[in-house]
N, CA, C and O atoms as a DFTB+ gen file, in Angstrom:
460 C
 N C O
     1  1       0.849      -1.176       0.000
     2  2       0.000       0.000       0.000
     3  2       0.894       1.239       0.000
     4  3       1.887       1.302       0.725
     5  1       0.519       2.245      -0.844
     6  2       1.643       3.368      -0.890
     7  2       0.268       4.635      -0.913
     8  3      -0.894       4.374      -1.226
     9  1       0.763       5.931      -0.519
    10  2      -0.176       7.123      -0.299
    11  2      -0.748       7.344      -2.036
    12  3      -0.085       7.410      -3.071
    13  1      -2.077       7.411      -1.838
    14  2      -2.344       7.707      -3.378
    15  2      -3.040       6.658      -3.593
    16  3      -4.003       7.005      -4.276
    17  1      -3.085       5.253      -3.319
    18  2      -4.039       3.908      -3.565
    19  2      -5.357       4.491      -2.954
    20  3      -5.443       5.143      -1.914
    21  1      -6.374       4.127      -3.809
    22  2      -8.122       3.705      -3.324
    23  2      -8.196       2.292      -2.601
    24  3      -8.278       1.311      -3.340
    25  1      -8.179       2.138      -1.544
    26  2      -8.278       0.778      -1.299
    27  2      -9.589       0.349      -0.574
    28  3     -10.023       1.193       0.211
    29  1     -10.246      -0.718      -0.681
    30  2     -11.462      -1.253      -0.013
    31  2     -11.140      -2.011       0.753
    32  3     -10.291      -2.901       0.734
    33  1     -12.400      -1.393       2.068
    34  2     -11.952      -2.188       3.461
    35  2     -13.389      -2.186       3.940
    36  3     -14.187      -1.255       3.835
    37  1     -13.640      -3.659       4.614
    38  2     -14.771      -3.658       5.058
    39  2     -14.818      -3.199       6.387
    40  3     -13.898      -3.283       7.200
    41  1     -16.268      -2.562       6.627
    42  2     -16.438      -1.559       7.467
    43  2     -17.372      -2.201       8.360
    44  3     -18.551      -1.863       8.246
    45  1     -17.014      -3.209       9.375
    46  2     -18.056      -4.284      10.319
    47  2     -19.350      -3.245      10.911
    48  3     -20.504      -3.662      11.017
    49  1     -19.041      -2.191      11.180
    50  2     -20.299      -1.462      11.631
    51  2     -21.577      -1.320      10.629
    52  3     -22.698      -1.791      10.823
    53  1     -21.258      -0.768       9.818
    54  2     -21.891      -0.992       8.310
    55  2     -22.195      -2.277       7.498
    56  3     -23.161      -2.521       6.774
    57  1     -21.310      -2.899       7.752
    58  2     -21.664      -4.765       7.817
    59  2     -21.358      -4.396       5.848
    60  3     -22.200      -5.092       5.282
    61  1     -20.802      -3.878       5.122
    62  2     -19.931      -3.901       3.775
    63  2     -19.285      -3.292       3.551
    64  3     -19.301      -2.256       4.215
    65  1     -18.264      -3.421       2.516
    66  2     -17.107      -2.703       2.172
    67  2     -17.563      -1.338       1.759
    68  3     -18.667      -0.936       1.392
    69  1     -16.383      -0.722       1.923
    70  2     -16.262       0.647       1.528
    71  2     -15.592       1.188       1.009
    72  3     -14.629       0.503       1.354
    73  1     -14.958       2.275       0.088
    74  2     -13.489       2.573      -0.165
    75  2     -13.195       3.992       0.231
    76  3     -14.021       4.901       0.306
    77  1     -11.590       4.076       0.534
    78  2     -10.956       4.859       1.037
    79  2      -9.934       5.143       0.394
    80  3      -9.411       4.349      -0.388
    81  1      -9.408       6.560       0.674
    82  2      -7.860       7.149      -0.131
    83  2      -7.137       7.115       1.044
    84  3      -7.307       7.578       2.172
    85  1      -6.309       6.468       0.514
    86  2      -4.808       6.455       1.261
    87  2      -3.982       8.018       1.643
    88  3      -3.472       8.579       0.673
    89  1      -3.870       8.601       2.804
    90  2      -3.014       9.699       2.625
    91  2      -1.912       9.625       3.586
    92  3      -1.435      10.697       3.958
    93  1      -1.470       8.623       4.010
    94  2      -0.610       8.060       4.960
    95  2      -0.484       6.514       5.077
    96  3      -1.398       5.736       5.349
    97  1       0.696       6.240       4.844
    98  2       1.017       4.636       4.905
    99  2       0.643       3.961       6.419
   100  3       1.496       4.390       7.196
   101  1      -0.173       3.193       7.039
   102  2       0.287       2.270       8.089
   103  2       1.475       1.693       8.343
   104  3       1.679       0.656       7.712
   105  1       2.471       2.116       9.209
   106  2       4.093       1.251       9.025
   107  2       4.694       1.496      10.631
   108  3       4.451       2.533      11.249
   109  1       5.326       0.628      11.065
   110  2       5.858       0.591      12.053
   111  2       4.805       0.759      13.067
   112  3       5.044       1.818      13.648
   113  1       3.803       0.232      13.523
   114  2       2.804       0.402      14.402
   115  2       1.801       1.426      14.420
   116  3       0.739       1.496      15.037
   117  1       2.427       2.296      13.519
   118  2       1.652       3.460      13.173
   119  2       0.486       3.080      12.674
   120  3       0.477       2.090      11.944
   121  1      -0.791       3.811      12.970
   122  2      -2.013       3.988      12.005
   123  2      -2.031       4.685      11.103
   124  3      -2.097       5.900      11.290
   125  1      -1.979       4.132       9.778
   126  2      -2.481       4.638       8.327
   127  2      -3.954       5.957       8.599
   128  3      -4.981       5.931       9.277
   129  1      -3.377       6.897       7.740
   130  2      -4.830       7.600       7.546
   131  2      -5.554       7.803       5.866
   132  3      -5.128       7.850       4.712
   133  1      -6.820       7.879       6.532
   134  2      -7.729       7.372       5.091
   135  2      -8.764       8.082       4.870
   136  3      -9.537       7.973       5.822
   137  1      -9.222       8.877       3.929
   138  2     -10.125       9.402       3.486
   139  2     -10.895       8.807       2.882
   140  3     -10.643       8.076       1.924
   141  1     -12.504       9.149       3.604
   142  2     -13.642       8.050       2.789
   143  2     -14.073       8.657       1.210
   144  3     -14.133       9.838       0.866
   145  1     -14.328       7.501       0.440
   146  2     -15.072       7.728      -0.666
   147  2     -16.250       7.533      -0.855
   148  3     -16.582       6.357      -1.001
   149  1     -17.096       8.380      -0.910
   150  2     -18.691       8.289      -0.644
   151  2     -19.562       8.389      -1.866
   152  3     -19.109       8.645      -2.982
   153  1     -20.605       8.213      -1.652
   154  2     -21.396       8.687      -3.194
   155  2     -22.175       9.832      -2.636
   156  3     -22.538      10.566      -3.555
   157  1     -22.582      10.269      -1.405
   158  2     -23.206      11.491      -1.532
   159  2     -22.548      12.807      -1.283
   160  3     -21.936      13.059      -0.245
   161  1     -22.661      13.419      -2.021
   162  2     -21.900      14.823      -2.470
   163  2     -22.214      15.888      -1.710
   164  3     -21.666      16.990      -1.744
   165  1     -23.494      15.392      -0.723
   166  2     -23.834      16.393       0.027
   167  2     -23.596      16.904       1.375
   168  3     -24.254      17.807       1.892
   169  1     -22.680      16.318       1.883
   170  2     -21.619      16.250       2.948
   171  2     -20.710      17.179       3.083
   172  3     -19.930      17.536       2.201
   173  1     -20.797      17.730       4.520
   174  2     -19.781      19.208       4.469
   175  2     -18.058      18.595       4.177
   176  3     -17.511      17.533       4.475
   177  1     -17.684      19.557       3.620
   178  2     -16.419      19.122       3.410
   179  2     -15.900      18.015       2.246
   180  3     -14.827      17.421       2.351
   181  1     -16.790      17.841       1.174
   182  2     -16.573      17.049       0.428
   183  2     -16.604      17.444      -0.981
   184  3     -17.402      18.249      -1.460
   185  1     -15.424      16.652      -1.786
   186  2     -15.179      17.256      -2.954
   187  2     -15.964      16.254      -3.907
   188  3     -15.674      15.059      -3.856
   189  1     -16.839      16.655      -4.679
   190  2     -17.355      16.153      -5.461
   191  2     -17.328      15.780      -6.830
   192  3     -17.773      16.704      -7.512
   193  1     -16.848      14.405      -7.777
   194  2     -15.577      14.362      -8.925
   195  2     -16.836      13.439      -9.828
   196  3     -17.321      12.573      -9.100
   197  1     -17.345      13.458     -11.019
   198  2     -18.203      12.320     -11.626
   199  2     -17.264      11.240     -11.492
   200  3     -16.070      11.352     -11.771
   201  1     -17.782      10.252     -11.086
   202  2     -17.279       8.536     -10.917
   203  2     -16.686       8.139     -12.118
   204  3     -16.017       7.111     -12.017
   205  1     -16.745       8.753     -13.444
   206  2     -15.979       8.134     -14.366
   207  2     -14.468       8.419     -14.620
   208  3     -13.650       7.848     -15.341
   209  1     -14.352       9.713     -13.618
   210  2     -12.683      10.250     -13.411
   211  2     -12.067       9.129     -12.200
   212  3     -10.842       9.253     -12.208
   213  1     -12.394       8.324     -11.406
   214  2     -12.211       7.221     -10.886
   215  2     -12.457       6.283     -11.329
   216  3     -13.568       5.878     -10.988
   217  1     -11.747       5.451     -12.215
   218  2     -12.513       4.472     -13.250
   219  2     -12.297       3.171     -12.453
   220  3     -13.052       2.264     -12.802
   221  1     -10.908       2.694     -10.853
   222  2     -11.169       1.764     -10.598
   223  2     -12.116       1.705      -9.190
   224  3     -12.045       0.872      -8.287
   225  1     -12.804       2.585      -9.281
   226  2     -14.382       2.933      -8.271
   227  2     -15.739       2.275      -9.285
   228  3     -15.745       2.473     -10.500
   229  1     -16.872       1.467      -8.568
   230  2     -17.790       1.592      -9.214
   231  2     -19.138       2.777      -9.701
   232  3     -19.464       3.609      -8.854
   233  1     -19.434       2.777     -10.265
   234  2     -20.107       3.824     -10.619
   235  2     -21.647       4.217      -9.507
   236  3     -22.658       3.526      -9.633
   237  1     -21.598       5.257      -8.594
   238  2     -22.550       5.412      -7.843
   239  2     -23.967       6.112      -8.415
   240  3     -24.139       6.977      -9.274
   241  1     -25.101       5.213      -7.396
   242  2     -26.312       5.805      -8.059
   243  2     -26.365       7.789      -8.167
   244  3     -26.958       8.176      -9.174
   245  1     -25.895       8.754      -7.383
   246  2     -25.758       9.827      -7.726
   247  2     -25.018      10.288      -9.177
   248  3     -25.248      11.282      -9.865
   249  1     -24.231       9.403      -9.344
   250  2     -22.888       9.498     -10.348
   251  2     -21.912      10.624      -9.967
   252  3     -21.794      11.539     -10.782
   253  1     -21.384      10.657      -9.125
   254  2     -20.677      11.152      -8.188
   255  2     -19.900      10.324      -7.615
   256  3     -20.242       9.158      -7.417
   257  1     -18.602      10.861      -7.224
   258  2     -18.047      10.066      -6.283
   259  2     -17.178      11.494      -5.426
   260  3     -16.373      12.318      -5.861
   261  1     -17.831      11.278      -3.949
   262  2     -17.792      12.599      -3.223
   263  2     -16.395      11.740      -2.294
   264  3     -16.389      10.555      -1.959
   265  1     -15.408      12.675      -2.069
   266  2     -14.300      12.700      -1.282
   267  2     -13.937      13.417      -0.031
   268  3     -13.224      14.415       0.077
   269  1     -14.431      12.872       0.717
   270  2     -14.487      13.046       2.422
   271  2     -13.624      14.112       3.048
   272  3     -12.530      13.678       3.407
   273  1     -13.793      15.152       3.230
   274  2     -12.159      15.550       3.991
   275  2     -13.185      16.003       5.598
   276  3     -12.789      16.937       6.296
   277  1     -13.950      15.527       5.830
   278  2     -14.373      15.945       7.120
   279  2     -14.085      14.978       8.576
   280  3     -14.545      15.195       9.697
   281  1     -13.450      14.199       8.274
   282  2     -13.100      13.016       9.071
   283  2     -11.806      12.492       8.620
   284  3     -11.821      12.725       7.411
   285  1     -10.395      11.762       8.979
   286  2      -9.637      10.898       8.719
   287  2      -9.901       9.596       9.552
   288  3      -9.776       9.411      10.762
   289  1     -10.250       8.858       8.682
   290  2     -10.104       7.414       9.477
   291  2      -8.759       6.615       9.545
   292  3      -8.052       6.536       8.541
   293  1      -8.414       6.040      10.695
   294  2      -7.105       5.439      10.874
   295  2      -7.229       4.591      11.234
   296  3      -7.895       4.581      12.269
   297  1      -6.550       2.770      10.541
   298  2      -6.363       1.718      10.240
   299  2      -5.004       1.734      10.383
   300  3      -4.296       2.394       9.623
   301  1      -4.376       0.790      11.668
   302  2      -3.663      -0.223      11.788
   303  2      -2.514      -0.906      10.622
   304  3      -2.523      -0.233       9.591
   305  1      -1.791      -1.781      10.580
   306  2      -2.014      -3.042      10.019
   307  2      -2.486      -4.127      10.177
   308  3      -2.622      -4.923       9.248
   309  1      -2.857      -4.387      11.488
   310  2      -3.329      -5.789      11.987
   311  2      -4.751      -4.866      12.023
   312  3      -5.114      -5.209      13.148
   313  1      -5.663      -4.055      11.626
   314  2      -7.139      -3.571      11.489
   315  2      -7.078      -3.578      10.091
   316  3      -8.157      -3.435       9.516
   317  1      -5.893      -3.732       9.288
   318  2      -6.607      -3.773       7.498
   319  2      -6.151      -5.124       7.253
   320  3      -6.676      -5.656       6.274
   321  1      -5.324      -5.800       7.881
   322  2      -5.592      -7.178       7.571
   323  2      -6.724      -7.977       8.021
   324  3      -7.096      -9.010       7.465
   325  1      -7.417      -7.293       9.365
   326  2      -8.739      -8.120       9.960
   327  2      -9.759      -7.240       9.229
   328  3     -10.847      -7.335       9.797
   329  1      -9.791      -6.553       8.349
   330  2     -10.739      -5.912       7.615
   331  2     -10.953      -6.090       6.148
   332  3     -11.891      -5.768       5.419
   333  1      -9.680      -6.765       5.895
   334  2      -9.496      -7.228       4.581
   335  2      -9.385      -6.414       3.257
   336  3      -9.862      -6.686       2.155
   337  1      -8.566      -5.246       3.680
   338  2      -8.103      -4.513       3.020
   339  2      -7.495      -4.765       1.140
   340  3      -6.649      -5.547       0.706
   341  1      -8.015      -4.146       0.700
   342  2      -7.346      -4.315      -0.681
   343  2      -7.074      -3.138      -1.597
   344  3      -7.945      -2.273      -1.687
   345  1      -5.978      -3.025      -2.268
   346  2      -5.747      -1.418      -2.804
   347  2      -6.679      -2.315      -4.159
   348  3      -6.676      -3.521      -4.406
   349  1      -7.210      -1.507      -4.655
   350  2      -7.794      -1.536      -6.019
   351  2      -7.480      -0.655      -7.578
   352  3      -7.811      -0.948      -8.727
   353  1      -6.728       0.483      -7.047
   354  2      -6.466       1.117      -7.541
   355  2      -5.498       2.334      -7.089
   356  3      -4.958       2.182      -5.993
   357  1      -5.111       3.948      -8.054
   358  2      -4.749       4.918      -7.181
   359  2      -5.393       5.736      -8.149
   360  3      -5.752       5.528      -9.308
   361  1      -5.480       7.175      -7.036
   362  2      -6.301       7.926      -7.449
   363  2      -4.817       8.889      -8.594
   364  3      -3.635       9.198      -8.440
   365  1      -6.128       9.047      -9.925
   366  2      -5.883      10.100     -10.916
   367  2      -5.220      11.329     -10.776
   368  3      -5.739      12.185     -10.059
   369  1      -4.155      11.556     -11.345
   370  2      -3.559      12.604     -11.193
   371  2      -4.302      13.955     -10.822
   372  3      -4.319      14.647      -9.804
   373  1      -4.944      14.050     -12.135
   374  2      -6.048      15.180     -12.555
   375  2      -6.917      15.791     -11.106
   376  3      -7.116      16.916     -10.647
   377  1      -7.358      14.137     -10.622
   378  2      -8.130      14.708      -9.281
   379  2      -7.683      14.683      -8.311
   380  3      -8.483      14.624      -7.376
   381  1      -6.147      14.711      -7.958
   382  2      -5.291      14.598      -6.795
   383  2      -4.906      16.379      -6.622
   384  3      -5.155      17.144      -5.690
   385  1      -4.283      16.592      -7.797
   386  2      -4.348      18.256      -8.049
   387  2      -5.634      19.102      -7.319
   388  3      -5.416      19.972      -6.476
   389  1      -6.964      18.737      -7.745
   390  2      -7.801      19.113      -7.362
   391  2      -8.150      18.770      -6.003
   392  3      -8.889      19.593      -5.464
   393  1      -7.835      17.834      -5.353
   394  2      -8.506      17.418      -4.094
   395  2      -7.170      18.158      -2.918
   396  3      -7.368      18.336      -1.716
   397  1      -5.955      18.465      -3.597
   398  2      -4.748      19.118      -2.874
   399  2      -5.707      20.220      -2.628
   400  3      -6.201      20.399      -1.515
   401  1      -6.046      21.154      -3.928
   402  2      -6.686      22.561      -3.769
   403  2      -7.506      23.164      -2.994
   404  3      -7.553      24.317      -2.567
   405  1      -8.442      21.840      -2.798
   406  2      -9.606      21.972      -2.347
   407  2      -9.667      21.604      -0.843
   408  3     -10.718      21.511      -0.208
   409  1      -8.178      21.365      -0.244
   410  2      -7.935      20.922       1.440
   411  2      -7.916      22.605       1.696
   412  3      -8.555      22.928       2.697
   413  1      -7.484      23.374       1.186
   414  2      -7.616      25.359       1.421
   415  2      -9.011      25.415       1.947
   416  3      -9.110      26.182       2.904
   417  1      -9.867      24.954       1.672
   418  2     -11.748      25.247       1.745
   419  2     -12.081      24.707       2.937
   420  3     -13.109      25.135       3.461
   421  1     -11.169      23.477       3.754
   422  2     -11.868      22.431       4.511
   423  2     -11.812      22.831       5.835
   424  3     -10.718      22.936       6.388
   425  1     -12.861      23.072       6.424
   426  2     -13.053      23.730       7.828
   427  2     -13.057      22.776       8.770
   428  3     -12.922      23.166       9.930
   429  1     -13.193      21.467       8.546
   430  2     -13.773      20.452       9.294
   431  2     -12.717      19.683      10.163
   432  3     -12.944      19.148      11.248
   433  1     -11.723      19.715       9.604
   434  2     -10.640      18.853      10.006
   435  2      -9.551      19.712      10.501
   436  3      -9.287      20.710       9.831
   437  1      -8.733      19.424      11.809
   438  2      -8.078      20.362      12.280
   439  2      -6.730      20.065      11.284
   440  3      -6.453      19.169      10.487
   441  1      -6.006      21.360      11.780
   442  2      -4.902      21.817      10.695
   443  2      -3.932      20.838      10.270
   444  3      -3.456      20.625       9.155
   445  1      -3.656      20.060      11.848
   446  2      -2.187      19.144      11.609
   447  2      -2.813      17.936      10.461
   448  3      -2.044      17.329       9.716
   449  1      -4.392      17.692      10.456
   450  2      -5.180      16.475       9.654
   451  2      -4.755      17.344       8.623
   452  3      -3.657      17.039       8.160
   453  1      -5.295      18.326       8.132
   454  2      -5.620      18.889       7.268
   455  2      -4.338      18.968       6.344
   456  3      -4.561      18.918       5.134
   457  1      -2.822      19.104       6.825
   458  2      -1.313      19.097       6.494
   459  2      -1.409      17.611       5.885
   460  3      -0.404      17.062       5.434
């Protein structure tokens, strides 16, 4: 797993998988941090990209694929191996540029997340 992978991890509370952007490796005991990938766009703090600029994402009923910055979730390695973690892909240049830009806007997440 390297910063920049979409990877799917099942989410036991939710009882199915989900996917997430990598913006920090899990290594040395450390917890990995992860930004959710959502389909609703209507969420504070979220950047909103049509699902076909993520081509290894499936296509959501909004057709959207909204990018979380209001929360970082942090996974382990022994929580993405019991979660069953899988990179599937990495995110697009095009919308990495844009999702950098768009951390300037994000009120939600304190600064050191937000770095």
């Amino acid at each position: 797993m390297k910063i920049g992978d979409i990877v799917k991890i099942f989410a036991p509370v939710a009882g199915y998988e989900k996917y997430h952007f990598c913006v920090c490796i899990p290594e040395n005991g450390n917890a990995g941090c992860f930004l959710f990938l959502n389909s609703d766009p209507t969420y504070k703090d979220c950047l909103a990209v049509d699902c076909n600029r993520i081509p290894c994402l499936p296509v959501s009923k909004t057709g959207k694929t909204a990018i979380s910055f209001s929360l970082l979730m942090r996974y382990n390695e022994e929580k993405l191996r019991l979660y069953s973690a899988q990179v599937i892909g990495d995110m697009p240049k095009d919308v990495l540029a844009e999702m950098i830009e768009f951390t300037n806007t994000v009120t939600s997440l304190p600064s050191n997340d937000r770095a």
